[in-house]
N, CA, C and O of each residue as an XYZ file, in Angstrom:
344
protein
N       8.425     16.804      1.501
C       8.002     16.578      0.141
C       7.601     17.898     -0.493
O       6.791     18.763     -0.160
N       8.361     17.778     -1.426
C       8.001     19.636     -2.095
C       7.649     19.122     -3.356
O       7.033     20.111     -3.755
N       7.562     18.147     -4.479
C       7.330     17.740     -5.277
C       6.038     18.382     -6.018
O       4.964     18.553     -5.440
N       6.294     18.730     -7.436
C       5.430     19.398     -8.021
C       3.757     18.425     -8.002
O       2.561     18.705     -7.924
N       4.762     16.968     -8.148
C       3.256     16.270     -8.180
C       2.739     15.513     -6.896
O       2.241     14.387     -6.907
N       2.991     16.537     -5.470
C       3.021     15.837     -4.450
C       0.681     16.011     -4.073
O      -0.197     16.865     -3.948
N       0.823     14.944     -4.073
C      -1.111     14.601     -3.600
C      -1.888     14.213     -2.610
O      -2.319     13.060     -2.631
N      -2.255     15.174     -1.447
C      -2.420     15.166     -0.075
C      -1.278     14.351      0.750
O      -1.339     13.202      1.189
N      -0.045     15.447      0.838
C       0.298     15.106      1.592
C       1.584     13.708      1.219
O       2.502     13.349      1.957
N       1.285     13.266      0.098
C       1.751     11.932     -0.632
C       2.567     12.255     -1.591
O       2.434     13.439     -1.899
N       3.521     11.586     -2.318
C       4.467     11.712     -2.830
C       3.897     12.416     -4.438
O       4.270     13.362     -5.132
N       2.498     11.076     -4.575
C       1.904     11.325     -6.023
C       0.539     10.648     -5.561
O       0.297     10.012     -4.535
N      -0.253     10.972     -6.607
C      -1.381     10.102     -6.322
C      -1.373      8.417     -6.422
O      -2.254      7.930     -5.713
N      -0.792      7.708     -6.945
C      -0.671      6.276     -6.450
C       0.124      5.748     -5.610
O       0.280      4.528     -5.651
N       0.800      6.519     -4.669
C       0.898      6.418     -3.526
C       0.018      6.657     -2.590
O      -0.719      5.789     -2.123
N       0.024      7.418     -2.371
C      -1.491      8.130     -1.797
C      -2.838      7.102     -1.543
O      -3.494      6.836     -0.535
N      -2.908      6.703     -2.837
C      -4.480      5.945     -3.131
C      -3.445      4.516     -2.771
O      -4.295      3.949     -2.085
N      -2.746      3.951     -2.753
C      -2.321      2.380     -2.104
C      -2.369      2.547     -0.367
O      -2.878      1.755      0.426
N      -1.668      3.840     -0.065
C      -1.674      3.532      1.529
C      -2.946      4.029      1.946
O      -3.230      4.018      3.144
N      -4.180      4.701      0.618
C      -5.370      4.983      1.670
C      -5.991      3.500      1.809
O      -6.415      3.106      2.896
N      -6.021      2.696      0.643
C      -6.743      1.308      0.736
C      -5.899      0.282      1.720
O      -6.377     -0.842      1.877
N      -4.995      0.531      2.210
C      -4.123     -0.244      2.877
C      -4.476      0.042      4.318
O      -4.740     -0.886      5.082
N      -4.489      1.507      4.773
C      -5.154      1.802      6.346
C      -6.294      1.999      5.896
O      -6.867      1.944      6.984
N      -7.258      2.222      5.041
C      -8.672      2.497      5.545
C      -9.461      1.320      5.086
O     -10.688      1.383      5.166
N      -8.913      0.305      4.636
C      -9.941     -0.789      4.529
C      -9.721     -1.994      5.306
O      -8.604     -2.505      5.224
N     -10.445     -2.440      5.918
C     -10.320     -3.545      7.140
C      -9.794     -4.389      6.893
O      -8.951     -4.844      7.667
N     -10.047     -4.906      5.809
C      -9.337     -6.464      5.083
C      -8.280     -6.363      5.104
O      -7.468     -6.834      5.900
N      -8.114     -5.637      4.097
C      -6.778     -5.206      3.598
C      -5.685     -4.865      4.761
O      -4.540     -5.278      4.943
N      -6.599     -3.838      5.553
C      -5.939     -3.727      6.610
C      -4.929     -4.408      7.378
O      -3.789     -4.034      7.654
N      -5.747     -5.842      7.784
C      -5.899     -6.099      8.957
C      -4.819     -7.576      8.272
O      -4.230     -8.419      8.948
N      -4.878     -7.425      6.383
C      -3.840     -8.557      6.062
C      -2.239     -8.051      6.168
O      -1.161     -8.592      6.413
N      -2.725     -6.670      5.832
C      -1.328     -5.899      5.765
C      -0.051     -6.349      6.935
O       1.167     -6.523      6.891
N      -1.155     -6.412      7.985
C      -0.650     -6.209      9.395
C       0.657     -7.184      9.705
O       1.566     -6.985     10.511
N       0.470     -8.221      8.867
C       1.450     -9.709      8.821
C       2.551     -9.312      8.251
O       3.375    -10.211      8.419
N       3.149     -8.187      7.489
C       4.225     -7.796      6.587
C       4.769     -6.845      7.193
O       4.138     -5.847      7.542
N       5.644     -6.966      7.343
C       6.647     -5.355      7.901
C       7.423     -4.725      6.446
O       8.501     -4.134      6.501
N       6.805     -4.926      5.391
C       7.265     -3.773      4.089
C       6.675     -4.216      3.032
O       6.389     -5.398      2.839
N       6.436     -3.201      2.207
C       5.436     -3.050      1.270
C       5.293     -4.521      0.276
O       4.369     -5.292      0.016
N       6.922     -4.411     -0.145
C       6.945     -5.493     -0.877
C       6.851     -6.997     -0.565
O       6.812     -7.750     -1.537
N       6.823     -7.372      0.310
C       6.241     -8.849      0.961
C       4.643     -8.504      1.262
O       3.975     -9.522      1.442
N       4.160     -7.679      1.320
C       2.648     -7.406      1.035
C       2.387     -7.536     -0.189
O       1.481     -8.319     -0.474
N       2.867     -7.047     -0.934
C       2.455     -7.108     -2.432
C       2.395     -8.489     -2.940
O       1.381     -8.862     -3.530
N       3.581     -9.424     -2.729
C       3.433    -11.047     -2.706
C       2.635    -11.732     -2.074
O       2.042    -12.750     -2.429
N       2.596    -10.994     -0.795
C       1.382    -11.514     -0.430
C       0.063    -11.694     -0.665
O      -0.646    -12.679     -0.455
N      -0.203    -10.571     -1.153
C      -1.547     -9.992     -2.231
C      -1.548    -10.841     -3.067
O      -2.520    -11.595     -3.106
N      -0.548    -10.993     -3.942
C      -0.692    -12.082     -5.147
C      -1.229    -13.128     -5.020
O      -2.060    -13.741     -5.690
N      -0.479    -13.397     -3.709
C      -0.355    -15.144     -3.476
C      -2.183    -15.586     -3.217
O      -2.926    -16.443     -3.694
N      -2.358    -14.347     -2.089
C      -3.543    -15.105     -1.811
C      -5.139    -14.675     -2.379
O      -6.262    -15.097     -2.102
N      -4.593    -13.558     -3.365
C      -5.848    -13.492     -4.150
C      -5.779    -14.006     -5.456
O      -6.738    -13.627     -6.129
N      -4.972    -14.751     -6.074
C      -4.650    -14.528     -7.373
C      -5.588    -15.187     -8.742
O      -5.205    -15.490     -9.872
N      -6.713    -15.247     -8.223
C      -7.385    -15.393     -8.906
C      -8.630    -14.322     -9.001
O      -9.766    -14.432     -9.463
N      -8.097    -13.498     -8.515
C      -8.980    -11.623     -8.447
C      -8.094    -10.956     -9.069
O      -6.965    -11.365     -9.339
N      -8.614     -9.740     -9.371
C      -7.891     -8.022     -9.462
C      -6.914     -7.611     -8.107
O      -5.887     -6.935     -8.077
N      -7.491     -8.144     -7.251
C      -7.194     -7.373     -5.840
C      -5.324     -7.915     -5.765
O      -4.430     -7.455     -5.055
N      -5.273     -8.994     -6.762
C      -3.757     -9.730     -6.703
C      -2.928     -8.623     -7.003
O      -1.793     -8.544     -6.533
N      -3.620     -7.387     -8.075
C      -2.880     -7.067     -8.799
C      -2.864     -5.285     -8.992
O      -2.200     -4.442     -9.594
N      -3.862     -5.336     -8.209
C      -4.189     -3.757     -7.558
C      -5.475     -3.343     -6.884
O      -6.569     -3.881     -6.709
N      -4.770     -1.848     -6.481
C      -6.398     -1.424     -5.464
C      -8.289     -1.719     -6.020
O      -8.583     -1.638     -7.213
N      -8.804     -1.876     -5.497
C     -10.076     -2.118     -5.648
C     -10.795     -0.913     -6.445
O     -11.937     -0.996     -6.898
N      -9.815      0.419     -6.569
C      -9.698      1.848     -7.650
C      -9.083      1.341     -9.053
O      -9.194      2.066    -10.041
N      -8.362     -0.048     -9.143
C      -7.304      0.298    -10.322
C      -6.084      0.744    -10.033
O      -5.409      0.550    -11.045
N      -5.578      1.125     -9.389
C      -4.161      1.435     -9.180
C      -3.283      0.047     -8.920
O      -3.447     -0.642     -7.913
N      -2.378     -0.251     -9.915
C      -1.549     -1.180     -9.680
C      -0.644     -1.046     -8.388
O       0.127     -0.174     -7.987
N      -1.023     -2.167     -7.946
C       0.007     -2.301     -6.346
C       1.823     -2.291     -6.928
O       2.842     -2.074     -6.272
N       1.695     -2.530     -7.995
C       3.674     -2.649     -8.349
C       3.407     -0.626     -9.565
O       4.302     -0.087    -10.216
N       2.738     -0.389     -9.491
C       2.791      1.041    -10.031
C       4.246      1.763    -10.084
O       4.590      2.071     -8.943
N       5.164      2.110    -11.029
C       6.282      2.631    -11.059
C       6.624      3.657    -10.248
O       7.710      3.851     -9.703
N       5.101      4.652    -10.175
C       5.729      5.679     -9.343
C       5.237      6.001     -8.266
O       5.064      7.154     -7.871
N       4.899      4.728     -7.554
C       4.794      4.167     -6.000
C       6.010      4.605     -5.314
O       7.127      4.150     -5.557
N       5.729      5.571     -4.389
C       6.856      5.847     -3.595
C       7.089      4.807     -2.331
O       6.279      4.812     -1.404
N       8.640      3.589     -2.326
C       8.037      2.868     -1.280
C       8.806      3.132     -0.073
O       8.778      2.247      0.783
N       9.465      4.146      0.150
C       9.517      4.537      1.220
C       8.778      5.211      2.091
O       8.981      5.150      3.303
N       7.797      5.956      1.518
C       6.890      6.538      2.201
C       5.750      4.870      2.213
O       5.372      4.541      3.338
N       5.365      4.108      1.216
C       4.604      2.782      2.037
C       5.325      2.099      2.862
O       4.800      1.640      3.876
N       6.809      1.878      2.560
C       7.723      1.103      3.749
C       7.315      2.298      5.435
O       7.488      1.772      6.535
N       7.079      3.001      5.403
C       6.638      3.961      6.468
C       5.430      3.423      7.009
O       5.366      2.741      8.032
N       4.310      3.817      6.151
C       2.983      3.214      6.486
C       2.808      1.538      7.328
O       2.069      1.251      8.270
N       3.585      0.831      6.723
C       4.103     -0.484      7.347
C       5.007     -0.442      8.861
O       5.026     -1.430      9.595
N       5.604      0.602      9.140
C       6.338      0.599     10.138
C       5.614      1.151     11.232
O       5.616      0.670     12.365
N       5.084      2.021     10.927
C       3.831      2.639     11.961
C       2.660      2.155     12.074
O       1.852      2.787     12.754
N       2.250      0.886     11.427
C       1.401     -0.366     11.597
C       1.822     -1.615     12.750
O       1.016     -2.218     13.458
N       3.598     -1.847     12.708
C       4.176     -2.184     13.755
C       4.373     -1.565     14.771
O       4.720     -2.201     15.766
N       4.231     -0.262     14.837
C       4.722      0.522     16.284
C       2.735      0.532     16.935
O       2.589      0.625     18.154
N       1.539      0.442     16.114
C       0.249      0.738     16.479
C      -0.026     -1.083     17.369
O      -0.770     -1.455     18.276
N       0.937     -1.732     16.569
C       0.766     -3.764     17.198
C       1.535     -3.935     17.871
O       1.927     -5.102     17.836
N       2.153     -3.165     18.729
C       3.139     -3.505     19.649
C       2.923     -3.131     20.902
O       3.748     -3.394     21.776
């Protein structure tokens, strides 16, 4: 990643800030764990909060469907969540 707007390490900052609330918060965590890619998490999110914010983004404000969500680098984060449960 050489990207002018690349943000620790992350593509951009709302990438960045989705996969920090995704591994560093337990809940979230530990719901993530049921999805092997971003986007069946994100439905999932909907489904089972949807009468919160949390349906609809991070507990910061960052929309979980954010345009310039990189989801290959979260489809990553998800895959190395399966290789840590196996």
């Amino acid at each position: 990643m050489t990207q002018e707007n690349e943000y620790n390490g992350w593509s951009n900052h709302a990438t960045w800030n989705v996969a920090l609330w995704i591994g560093g918060d337990e809940g979230i965590y530990n719901f993530a764990k049921y999805f092997s890619n971003y986007l069946d998490f994100v439905a999932g999110m909907k489904e089972v909060n949807e009468t919160t914010s949390l349906a609809f983004e991070t507990p910061d404000g960052v929309s979980w469907t954010d345009s310039a969500l990189d989801h290959d680098e979260l489809n990553e984060v998800f895959s190395d969540m399966e290789d840590e449960n196996s």
